[in-house]
ROGU-708215 format. One line per field, with one value per residue (C-alpha): residue number from 1; residue in one letter; x, y negated, z negated. Coordinates in Angstrom, 3 decimals. Each point is the difference from the previous one (the first is absolute). Layout:
BEGIN
k = [NUM:...]
r = [a:...]
u = [X:...]
v = [Y:...]
w = [Z:...]
! end
This chain:
BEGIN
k = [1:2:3:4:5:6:7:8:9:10:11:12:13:14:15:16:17:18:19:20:21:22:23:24:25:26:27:28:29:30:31:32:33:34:35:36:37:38:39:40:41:42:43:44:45:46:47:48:49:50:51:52:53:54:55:56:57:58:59:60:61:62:63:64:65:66:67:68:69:70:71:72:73:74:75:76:77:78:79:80:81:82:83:84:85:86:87:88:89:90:91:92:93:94:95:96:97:98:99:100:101:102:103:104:105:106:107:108:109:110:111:112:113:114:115:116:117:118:119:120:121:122:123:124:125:126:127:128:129:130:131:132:133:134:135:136:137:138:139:140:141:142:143:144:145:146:147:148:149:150:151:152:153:154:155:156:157:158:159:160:161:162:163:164:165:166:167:168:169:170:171:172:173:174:175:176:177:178:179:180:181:182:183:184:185:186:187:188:189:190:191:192:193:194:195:196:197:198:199:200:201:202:203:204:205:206:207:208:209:210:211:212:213:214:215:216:217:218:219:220:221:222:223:224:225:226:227:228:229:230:231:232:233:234:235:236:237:238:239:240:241:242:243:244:245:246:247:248:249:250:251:252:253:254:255:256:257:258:259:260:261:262:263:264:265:266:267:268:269:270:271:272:273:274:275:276:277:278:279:280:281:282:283:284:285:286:287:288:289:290:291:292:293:294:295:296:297:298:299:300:301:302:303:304:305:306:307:308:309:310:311:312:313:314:315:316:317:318:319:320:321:322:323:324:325:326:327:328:329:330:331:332:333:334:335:336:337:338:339:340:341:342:343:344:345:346:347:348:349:350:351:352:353:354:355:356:357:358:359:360:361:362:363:364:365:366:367:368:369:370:371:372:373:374:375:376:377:378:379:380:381:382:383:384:385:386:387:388:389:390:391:392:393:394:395:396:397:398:399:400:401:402:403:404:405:406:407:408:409:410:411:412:413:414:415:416:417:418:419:420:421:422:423:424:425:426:427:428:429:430:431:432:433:434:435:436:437:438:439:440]
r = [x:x:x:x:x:x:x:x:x:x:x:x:x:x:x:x:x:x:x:x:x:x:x:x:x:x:x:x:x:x:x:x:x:x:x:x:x:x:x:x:x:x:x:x:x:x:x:x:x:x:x:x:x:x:x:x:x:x:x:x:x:x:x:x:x:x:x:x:x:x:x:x:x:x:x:x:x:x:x:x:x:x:x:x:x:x:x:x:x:x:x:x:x:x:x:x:x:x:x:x:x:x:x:x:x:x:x:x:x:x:x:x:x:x:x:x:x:x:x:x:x:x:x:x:x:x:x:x:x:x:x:x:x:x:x:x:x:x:x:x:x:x:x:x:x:x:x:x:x:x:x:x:x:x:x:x:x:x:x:x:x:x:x:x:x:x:x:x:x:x:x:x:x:x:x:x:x:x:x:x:x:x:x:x:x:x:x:x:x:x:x:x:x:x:x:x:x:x:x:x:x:x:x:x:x:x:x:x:x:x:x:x:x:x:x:x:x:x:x:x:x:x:x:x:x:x:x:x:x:x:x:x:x:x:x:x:x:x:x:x:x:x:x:x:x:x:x:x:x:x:x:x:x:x:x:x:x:x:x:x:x:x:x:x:x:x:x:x:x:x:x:x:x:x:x:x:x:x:x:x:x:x:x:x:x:x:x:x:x:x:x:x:x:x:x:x:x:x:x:x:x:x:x:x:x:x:x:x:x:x:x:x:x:x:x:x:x:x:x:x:x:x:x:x:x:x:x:x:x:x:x:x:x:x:x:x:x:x:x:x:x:x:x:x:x:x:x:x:x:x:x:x:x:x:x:x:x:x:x:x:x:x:x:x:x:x:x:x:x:x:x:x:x:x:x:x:x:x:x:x:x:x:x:x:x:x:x:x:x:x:x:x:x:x:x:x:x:x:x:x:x:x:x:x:x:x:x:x:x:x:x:x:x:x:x:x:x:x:x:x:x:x:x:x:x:x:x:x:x:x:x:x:x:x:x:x:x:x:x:x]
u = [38.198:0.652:3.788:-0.038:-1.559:2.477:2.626:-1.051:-0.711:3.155:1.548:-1.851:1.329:3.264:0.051:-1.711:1.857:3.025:0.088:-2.233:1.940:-1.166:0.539:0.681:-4.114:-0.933:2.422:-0.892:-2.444:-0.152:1.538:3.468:0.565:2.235:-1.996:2.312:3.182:2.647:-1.534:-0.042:2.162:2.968:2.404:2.833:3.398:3.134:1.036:-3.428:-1.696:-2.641:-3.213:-1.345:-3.457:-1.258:-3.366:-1.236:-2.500:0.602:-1.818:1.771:-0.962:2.055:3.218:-0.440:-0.368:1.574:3.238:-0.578:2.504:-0.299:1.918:1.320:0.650:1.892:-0.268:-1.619:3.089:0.286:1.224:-1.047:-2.137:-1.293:-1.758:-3.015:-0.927:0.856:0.027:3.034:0.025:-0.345:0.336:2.137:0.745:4.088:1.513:-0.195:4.322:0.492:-2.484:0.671:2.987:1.258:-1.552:0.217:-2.661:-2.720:-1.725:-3.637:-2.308:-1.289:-2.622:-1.559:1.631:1.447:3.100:2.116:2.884:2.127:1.646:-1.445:2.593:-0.436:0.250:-2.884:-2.311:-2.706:-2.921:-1.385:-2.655:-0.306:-1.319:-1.316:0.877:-1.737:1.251:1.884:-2.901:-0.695:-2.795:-0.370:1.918:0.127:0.083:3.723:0.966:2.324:3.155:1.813:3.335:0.754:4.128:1.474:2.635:3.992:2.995:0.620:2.463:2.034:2.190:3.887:2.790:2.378:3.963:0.543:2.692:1.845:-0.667:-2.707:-3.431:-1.978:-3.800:-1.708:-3.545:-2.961:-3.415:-3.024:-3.347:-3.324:-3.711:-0.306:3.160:2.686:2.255:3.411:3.072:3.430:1.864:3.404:0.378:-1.191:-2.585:3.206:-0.382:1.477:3.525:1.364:-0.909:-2.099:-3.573:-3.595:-1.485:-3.518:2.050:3.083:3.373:2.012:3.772:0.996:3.605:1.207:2.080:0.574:-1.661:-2.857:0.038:-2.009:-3.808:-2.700:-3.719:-2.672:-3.571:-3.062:-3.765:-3.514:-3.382:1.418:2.695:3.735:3.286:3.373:3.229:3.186:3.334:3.381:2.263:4.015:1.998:2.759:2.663:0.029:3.140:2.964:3.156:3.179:2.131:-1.541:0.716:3.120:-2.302:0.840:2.005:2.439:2.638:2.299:2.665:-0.581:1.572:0.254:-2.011:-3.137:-1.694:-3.552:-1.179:-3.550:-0.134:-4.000:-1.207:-3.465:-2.546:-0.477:2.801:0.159:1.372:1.532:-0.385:2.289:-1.032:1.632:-2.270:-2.873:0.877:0.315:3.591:0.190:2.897:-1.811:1.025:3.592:0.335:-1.692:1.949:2.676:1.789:3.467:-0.709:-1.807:-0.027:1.073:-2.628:-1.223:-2.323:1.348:-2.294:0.142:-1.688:3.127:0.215:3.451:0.577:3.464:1.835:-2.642:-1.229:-1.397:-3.677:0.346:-1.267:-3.300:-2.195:0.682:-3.115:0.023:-3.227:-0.368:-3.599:-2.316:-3.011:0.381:0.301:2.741:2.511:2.551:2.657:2.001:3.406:1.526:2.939:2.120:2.825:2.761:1.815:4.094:-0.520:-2.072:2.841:2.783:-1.850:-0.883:3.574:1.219:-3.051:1.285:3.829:-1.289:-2.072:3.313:2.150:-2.533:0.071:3.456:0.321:-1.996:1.427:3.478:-2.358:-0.718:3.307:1.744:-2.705:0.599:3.920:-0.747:-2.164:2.627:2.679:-2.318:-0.578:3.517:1.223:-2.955:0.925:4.117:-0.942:-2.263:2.735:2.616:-2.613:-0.038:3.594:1.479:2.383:3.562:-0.163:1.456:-2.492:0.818:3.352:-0.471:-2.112:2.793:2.706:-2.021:-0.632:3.266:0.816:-2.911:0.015:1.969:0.096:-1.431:2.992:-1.317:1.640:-2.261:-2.827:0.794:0.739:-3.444:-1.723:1.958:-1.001:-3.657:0.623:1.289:-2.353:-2.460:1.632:0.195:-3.972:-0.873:2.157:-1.618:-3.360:1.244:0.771:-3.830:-1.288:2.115:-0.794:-3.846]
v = [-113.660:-3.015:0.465:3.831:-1.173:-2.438:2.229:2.837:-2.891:-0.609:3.455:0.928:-3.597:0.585:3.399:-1.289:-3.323:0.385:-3.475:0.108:0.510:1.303:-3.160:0.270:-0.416:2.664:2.838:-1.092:2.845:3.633:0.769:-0.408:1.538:2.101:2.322:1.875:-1.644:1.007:1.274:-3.100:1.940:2.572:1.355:1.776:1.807:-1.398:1.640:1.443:-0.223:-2.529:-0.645:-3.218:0.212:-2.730:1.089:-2.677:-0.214:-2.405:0.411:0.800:-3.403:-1.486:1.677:-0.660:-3.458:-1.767:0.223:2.316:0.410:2.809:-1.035:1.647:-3.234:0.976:-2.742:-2.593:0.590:1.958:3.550:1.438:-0.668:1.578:-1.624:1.390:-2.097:0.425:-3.637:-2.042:-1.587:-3.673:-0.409:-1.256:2.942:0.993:3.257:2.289:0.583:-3.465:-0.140:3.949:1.376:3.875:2.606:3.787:0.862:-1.592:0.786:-1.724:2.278:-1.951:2.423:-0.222:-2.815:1.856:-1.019:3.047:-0.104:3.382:-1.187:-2.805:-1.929:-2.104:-3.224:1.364:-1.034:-2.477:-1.186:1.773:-1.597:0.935:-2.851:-0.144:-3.303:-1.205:-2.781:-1.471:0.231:2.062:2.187:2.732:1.247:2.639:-0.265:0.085:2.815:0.296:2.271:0.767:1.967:2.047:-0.584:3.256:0.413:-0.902:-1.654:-3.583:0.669:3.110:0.143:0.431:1.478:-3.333:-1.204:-1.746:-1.786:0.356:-2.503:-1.620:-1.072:2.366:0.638:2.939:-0.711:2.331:-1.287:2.344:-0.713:1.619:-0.620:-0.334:-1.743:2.515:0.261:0.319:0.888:1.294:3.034:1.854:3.161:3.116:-2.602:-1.509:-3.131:-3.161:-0.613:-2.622:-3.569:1.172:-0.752:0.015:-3.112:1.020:1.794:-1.489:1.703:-2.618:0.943:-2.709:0.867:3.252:2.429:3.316:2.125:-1.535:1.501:3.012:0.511:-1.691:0.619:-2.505:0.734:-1.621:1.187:-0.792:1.656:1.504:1.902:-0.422:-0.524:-0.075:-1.133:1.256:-2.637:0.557:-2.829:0.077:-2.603:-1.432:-2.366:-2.465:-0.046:-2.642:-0.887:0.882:-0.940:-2.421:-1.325:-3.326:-2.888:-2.150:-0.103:2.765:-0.969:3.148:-0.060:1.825:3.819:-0.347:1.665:-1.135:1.694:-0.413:1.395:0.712:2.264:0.301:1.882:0.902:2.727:1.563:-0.474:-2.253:0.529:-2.597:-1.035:-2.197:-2.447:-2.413:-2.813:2.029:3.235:2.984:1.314:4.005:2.583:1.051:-3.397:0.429:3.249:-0.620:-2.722:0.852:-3.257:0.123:-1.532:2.761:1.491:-4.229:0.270:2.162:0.302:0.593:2.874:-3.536:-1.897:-2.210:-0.813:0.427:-1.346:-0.007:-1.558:-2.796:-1.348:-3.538:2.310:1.380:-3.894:-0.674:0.752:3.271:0.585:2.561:1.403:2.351:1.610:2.832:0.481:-2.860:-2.339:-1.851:-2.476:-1.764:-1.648:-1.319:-1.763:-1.874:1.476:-2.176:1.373:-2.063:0.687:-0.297:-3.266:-1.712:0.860:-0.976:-3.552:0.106:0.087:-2.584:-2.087:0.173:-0.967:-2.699:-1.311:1.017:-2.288:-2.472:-0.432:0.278:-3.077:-1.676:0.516:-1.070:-3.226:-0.943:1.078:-2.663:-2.587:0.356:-0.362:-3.304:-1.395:0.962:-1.552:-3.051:-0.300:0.187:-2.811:-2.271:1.248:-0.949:-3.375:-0.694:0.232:-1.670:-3.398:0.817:-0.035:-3.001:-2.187:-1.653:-3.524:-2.148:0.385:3.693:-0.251:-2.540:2.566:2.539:-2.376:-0.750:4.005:0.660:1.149:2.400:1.643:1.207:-2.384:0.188:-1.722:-1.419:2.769:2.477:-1.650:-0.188:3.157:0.780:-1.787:1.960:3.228:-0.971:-1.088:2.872:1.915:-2.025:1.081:3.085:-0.038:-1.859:2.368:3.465:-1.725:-0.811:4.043:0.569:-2.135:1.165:3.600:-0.634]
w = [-92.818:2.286:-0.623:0.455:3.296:0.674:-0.781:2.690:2.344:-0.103:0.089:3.263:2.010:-1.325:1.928:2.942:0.724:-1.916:-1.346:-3.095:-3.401:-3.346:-2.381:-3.666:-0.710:1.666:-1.820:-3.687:-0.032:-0.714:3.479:-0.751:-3.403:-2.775:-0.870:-2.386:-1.598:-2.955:-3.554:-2.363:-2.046:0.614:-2.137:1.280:-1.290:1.362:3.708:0.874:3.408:-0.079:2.818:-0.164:2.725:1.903:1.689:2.131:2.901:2.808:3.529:3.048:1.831:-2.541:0.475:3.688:-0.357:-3.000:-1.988:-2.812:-2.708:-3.129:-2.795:-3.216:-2.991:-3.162:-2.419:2.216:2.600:3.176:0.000:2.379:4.144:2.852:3.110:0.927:2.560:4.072:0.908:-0.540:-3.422:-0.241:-3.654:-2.269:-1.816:-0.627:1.842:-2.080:0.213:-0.911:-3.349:-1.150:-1.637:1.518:-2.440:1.652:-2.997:0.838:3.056:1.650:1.348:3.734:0.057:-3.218:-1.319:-3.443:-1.558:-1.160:-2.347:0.226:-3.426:-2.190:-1.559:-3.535:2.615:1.654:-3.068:0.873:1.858:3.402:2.422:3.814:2.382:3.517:1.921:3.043:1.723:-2.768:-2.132:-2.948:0.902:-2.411:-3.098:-2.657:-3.459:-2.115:-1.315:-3.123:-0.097:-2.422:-0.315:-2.747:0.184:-0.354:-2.634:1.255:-0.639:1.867:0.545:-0.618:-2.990:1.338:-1.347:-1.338:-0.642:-3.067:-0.727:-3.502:-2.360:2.216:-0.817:2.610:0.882:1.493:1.258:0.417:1.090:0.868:1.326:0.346:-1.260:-3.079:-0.522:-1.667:-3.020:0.556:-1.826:-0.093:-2.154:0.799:1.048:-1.906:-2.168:-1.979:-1.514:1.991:-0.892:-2.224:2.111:2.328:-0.464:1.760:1.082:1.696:2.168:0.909:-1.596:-1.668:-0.670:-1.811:-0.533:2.747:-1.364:0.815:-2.341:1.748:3.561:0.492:1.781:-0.990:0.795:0.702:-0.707:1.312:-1.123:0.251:0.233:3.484:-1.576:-1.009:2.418:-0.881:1.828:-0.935:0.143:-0.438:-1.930:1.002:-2.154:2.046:-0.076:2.935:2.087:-0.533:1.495:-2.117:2.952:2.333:3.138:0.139:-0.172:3.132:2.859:-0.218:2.868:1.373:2.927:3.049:-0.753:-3.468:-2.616:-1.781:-2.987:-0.328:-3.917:-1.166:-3.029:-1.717:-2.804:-1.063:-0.802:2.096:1.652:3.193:3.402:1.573:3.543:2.211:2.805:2.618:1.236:-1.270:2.195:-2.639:-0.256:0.155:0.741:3.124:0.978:-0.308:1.275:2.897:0.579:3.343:0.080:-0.989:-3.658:-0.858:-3.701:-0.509:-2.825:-2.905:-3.073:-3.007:-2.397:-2.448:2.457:0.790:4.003:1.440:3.525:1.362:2.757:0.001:3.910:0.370:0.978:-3.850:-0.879:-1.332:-3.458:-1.300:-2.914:-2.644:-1.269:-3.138:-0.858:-1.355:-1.306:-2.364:2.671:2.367:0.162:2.462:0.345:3.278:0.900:2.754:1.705:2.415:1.960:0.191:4.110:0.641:1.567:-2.547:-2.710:1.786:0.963:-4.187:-0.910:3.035:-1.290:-3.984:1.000:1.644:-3.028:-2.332:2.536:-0.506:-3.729:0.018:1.944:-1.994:-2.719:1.479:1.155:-3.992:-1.457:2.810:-0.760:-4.048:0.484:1.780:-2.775:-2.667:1.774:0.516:-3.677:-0.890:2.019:-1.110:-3.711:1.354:0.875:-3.078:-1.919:1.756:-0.176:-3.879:-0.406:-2.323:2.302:-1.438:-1.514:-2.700:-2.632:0.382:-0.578:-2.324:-2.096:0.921:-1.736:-2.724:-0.957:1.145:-3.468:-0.257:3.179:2.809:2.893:3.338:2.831:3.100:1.918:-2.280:1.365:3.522:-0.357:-1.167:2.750:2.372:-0.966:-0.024:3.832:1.052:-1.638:1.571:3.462:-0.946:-0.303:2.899:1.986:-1.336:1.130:3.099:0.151:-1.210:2.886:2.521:-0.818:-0.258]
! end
């Protein structure tokens, strides 16, 4: 009683001076309440409307006066909040844009406080409780209320139609949900058995080996208490797309107004198209017959894919890339072209006779410098020799009489003679490497 006293006490100076406030004591009683909250237990299908109410009673000083906040809590975290209140809240509590996430479903009632859910989703499952905050304080709150979500029966996702490439190892995936949890399972079109190296593995298609007598439509099934679905797929073996003629690897170099041939050639199943590109900018005959300038026409696609450009400009530089794809996927290949002007191969060809003259002189350089070293080496070899050669004396001609009868004699003018020739061979040396030096 003495706190019901206190409490109106209170209440009545509050509207008089303006300066009394309600403190957390005085609203822990049967004032402020919830009167009606969620049912402790609701079950639900998937995407039905849902009311959650939140009946509470909470006197009309108190809005005047003190921050009020409703609340909605899922799972001991904020959902949902309305303030009640008119004065300016001085609490702690987050803004409600910063602390929710955007859901268009669910909508809070100010007036009455329900939460309403114009299609429950399988996330939607758990606990409820609606809470009335005073000044930062907790003053009344409902009891939790249990939902649960009986998840409807689908696919997660959608089977889709697939490309499998031959002689691959290849999977095809279907995956259902819904409450209770369903069976699933594949089988080919009119009920046939699956073909040779395809099996079932709790619902994903294994092709272990793709050939073509496996392609065709094939039907997933998913079922459970609910009911059955099916989703039908349809398998296209292919053969991925490859060059037979690719691009010149590297630098391909061309003279300004000649002719350069670009070839790309691809096969596969189906069959690819192939697509040109300069610097990344798609090639396409609109291009070149649009084109006014007086090279016009100066290129063309060939129905093999080959690029033809003729009388090449120095603005025809740059990457030209090829690309060949289908269904069964893409590849490319690119090349860099380099256009050679008039003035860069005429300074070329000035540049390579100067490098020929070069070498030439050079060589002219060793073939001098080897002469001199020969001729060198034969007058050392000249003189070597004459210092080696036996000079006349008596026991010599002794020895000479002596053998006299045994072999032919050797005069003194013989030998003179002998020495002579060796000097004017010697001469004759020293003068050719006179000729060597003077010509180095």
């Amino acid at each position: 009683m003495a706190k019901r006293l206190f409490l109106s006490l209170s209440l009545i100076f509050g509207c008089l001076g303006g300066h009394s406030q309600v403190t957390g004591a005085a609203f822990a009683l049967g004032d402020v309440s919830i009167t009606k909250g969620p049912s402790s237990l609701i079950t639900l299908k998937e995407q039905s409307s849902l009311h959650l109410p939140c009946v509470y009673q909470l006197p009309q000083l108190y809005r005047q006066s003190n921050s009020v906040i409703l609340r909605w809590r899922k799972d001991n975290k904020t959902l949902r909040q309305l303030e009640l209140g008119q004065a300016a809240s001085t609490t702690s509590e987050p803004q409600l844009e910063t602390m929710l996430r955007e859901d268009g479903r669910i909508i809070m009632n100010k007036e009455n406080g329900s939460l309403q859910f114009s299609s429950i989703l399988a996330s939607d499952a758990g606990q409820y409780q609606c809470q009335l905050v005073i000044e930062g304080e907790l003053a009344a709150s409902s009891s939790s209320g249990t939902l649960e979500v009986i998840e409807q029966l689908k696919f997660m996702p959608q089977p889709t139609s697939k490309n499998l490439e031959l002689g691959s190892l290849s999977k095809v995936h279907c995956k259902a949900q819904g409450t209770p949890t369903p069976q699933v399972k594949w089988m080919r079109e009119t009920q046939l058995p699956l073909p040779v190296n395809v099996t079932d593995q709790n619902g994903t298609l294994v092709f272990s080996q793709v050939s073509n007598e496996q392609r065709g439509q094939y039907t997933c099934i998913a079922s459970n208490s609910q009911g059955q679905i099916s989703a039908t797929v349809s398998i296209q073996v292919v053969i991925a797309p490859r060059f037979t003629v690719a691009p010149p690897e590297g630098p391909l170099e061309v003279e300004e107004s000649g002719v350069v041939v670009l070839h790309c050639q691809a096969m596969g199943e189906p069959k690819p198209t192939i697509q040109w590109d300069k610097d990344l900018d798609y090639l396409t005959m609109q291009d070149n017959e649009n084109n006014t300038d007086l090279t016009a026409n100066r290129w063309r696609l060939l129905e093999n894919g080959t690029l033809e450009i003729r009388n090449v400009q120095p603005e025809d530089e740059g990457r030209y890339g090829c690309t060949i794809g289908s269904s069964a996927g893409l590849k490319r290949q690119e090349v860099l072209l380099v256009v050679r002007s008039s003035k860069s191969t005429s300074n070329s060809i000035i540049t390579r006779i100067i490098i020929i003259i070069i070498c030439l002189a050079f060589l002219y350089f060793v073939l001098v410098l080897g002469l001199k070293l020969w001729y060198r080496y034969r007058r050392h070899l000249g003189k070597v020799q004459l210092e080696d050669a036996p000079a006349p004396n008596d026991n010599h001609h002794d020895d000479n009489e002596a053998n006299a009868e045994h072999e032919p004699c050797l005069t003194e003018a013989n030998s003179s003679r002998n020495l002579k020739s060796k000097l004017r061979e010697n001469t004759i040396l020293e003068h050719e490497s006179q000729v060597a030096d003077d010509v180095v």
